[in-house]
N, C-alpha and C positions, 0 to 999 in steps of 0.2 A: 382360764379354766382348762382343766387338764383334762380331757376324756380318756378314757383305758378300753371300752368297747362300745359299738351301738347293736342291739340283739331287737331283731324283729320279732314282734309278737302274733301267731297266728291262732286264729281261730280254730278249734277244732273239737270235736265231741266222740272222734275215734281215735285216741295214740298209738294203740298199736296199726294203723292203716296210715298216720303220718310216720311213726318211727320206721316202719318199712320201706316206705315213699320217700323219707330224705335219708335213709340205709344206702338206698343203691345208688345215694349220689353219694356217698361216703360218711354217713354223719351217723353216732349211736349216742344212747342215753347216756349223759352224765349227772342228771338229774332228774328225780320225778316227784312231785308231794302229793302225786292224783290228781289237782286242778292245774297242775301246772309242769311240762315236762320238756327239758332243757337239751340238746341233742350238741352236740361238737364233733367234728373229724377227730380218730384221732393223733391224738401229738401236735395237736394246732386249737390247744383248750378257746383261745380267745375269739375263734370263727365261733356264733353259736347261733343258733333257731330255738325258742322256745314255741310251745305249744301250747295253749292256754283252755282251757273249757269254761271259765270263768277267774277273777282275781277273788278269791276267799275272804281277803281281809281289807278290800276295798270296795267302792259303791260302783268302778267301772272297770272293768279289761284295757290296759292299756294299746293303746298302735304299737309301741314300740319303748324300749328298756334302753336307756343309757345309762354307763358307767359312768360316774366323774369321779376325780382323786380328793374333792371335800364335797358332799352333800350339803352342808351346813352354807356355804360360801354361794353354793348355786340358788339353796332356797331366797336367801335374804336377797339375790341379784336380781331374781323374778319374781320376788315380793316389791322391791324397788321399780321393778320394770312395770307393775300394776298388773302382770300377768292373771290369768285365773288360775288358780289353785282350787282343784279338784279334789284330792288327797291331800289331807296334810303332812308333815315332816314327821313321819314316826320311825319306831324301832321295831320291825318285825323278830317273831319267837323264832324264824329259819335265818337270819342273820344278816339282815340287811336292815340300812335305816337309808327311809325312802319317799318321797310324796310324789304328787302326779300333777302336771301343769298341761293346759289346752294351748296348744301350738294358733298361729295366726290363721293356720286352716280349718280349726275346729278338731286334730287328732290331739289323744290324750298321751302324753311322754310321760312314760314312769322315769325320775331321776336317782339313783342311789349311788349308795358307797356299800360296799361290803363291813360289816361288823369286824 
């Protein structure tokens, strides 16, 4: 399985008091859809921090976003593995196709591939 990035997901209800607080560590918006707002240094797009106030199109917030190179290959491997499957494997309208699996400690990993 080929990972591309792993991006932490943080909780927050104030963006612009996170996007100034990870500012002055060097990071600025590369994305924002208002529930969810994605920060990178930059010139270095694959360092990232999102910021989360909720997931819009899922039933939980995940801990934490990884990239894989097939979304398709990692679902069917932790459907094999009996994992729980939180989200299922869908195609989001911002371009991602993506589901959310519960790690062995109870955190919920959103897995995607970019569209």
């Amino acid at each position: 399985m080929h990972v591309r990035r792993v991006v932490p997901n943080i909780p927050s209800q104030s963006f612009d008091e996170s996007a100034q607080f990870y500012g002055v560590l060097g990071f600025e918006e590369v994305m924002n859809h208002g529930w969810i707002m994605t920060l990178a240094p930059t010139g270095n797009p694959e360092v990232q921090v999102s910021v989360m106030a909720e997931d819009q199109t899922a039933p939980v917030a995940p801990d934490l976003s990884i990239e894989v190179e097939d979304v398709d290959a990692a679902y069917a491997e932790m459907t094999a593995l009996g994992a729980e499957i939180v989200h299922p494997l869908s195609d989001e309208e911002w371009g991602v196709r993506r589901f959310f699996v519960r790690d062995p400690n109870g955190r919920v990993v959103n897995v995607l591939s970019h569209s």
